[in-house]
N, C-alpha and C positions, 0 to 999 in steps of 0.2 A: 342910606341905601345908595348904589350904586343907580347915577344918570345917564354919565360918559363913559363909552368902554371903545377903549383899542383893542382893534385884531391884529396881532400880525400875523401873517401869511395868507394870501389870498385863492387857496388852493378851494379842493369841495369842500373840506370840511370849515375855513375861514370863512366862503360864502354862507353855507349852511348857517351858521353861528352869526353872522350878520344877518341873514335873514329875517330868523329867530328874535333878534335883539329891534331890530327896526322896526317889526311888526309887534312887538312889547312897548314897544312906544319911549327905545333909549337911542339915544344919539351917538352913533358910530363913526370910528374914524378906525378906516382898513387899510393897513400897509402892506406892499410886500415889495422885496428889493428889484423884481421885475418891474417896471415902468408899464410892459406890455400885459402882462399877466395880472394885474391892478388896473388897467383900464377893462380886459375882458372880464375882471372880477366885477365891476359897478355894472356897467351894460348887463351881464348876466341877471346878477342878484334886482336892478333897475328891471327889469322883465318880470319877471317873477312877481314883484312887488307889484308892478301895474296890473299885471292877471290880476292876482285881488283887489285891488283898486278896482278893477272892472267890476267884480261881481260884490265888490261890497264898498259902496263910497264912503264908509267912514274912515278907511282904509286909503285917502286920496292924502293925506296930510304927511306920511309916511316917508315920502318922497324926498324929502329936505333933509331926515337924519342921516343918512349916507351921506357921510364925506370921503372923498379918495383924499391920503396923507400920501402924500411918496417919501418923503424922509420922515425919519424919526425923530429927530431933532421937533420937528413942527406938533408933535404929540405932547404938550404940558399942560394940556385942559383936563386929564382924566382922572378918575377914582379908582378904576380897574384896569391891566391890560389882559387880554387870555391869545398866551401864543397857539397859532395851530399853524406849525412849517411842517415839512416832512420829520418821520420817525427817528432821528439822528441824533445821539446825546449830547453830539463835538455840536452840531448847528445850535441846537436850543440853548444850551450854553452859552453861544456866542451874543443870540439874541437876548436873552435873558440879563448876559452883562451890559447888553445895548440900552435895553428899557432900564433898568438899574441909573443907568448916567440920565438920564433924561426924563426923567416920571419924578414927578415929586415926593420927598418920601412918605405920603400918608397914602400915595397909591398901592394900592395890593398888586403883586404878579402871579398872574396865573398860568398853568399849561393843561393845554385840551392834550397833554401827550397817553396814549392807549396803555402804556405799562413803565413806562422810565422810570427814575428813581428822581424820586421828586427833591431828595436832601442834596443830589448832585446838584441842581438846578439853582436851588438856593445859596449852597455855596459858592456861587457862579455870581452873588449880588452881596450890597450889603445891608440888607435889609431879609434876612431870612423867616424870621417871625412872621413878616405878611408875605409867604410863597406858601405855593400849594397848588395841589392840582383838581383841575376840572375839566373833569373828561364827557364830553357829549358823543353821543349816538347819532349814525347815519341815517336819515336825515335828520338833523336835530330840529326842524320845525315838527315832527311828526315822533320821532320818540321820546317816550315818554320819561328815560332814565337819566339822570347824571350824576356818576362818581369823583364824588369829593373826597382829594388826599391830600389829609394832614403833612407834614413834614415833622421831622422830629420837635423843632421848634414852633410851627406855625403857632402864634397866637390864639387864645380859644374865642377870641372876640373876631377875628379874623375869620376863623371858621365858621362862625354863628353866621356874620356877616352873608357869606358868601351861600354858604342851604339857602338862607334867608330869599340871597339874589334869583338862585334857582328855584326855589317853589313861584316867586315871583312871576317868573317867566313860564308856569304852568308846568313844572316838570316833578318828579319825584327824585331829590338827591338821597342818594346811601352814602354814607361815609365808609371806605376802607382804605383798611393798613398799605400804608405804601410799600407793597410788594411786588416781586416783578408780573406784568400782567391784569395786575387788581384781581379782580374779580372776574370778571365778564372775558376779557378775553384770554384769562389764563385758563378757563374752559371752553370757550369759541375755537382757538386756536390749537389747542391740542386738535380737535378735532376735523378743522380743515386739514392739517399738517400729515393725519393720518388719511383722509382722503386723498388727498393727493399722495401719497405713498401706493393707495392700492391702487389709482388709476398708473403709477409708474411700474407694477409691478405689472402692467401689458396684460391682464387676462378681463380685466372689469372697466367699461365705459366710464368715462363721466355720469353719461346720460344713468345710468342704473345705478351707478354710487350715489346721486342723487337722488333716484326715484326711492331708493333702499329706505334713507331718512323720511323721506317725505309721506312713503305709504307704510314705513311699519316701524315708527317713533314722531306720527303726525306731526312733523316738521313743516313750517310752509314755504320752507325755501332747499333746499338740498345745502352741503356746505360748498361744493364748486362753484354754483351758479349765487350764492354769495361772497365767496372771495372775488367772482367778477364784478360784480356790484362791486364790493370796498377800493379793487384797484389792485390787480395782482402786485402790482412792486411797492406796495403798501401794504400786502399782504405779507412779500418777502422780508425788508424790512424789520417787521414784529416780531415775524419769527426768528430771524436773527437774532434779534433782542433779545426775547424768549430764551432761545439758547443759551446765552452766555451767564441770564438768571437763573434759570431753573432745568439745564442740561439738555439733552442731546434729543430726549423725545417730543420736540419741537425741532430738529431739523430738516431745512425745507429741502427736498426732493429732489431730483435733477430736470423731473418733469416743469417746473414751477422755474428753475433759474433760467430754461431753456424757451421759454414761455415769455420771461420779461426781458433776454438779451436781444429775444427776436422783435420785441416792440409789442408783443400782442398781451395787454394786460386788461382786459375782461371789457367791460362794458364802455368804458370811455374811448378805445380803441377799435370797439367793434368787433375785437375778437379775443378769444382768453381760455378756456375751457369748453365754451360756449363761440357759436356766431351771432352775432345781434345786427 
């Protein structure tokens, strides 16, 4: 079983997953090639972690498995890495060949990526048989799912391994086919994509595309006011992806490109679809 696990990328979802992992009682080491963006990564997730600490002191010991790694090179203690950089096949590549040179080979590589093709990934190291993807939900302290993709070659001892890691960490892994999307968000995103199409079509609010889902397919969230939530240019992104997997009805909208070139990409920004 995995003790030591690398993150790289230090964004929501690296935090998220370090969280998750610290508060599981494993010892982290969080990279990312920002200097700045890896120190507000530990401060952040360090807060978080003290909140509970506050309301629960068994939760005080916690504190010491967070290490900030600024190079990679300095990561040769681990059994797992799980990359989570932005949605980009050329970056995770890049990474993936980085942890490859520097993980030992009994380490497994993983990627938290939402839909990529996980064979690309692996053929980016040489060590394919232990790649594969694991993909966590926002916020992965709090949901309960995580999709695990095999690769063509992924070892089945690998895979055992790594469900194994995830029930560990209290969650429910489904295994599926590495297609574009997976599962989840090759139906998630169909369906923002077409929301955002009717709010560009100028006659239907956000606010009412939202409410539509919410009061009549008791949805608890609309799908705008969660693409704000995920991070509109993390939304764009996907659906890029999307497209070039599974075609055109996942093209994002002019509403949506106009949205992230202006800066305003949903909750972390303050504005998106939504004001917050």
């Amino acid at each position: 079983m995995f003790s030591t696990v690398a993150i790289v990328g230090a964004g929501t979802m690296g935090q998220g997953i370090a969280q998750l992992l610290v508060e599981s009682g494993l010892t982290v080491r969080l990279h990312d090639r920002s200097a700045e963006a890896l120190s507000q990564a530990i401060d952040a997730v360090t807060r978080r972690l003290q909140r509970r600490t506050d309301m629960d002191t068994s939760a005080a010991a916690t504190a010491n498995l967070l290490l900030s790694t600024p190079c990679l090179a300095q990561i040769t203690d681990v059994e797992l890495a799980i990359e989570a950089v932005p949605e980009r096949l050329e970056l995770k590549q890049v990474v993936f060949a980085e942890l490859d040179r520097c993980l030992p080979a009994s380490a497994v590589l993983a990627s938290n990526t939402s839909g990529l093709d996980i064979d690309k990934l692996a053929d980016s190291t040489t060590r394919p048989e232990r790649v594969l993807g694991l993909h966590f939900f926002n916020p992965p302290s709090l949901m309960p799912l995580i999709e695990v993709v095999p690769g063509a070659v992924t070892d089945s001892a690998v895979l055992a391994a790594v469900q194994a890691f995830a029930e560990q960490l209290g969650k429910t892994p489904i295994t599926v086919a590495n297609r574009p999307g997976f599962v989840v968000n090759r139906l998630l995103f169909a369906m923002i994509a077409e929301a955002v199409r009717i709010v560009d079509e100028g006659e239907t609010p956000a606010q009412d595309v939202d409410r539509a889902l919410c009061l009549g397919a008791s949805h608890p969230i609309g799908p705008l006011a969660l693409a704000d939530f995920i991070g509109l240019d993390v939304v764009l992104d996907i659906l890029q992806s999307l497209v070039s997997g599974l075609g055109t009805r996942y093209e994002p909208s002019a509403v949506l490109h106009e949205l992230v070139t202006q800066g305003h990409l949903g909750r972390k920004s303050g504005r998106g679809f939504f004001s917050y």
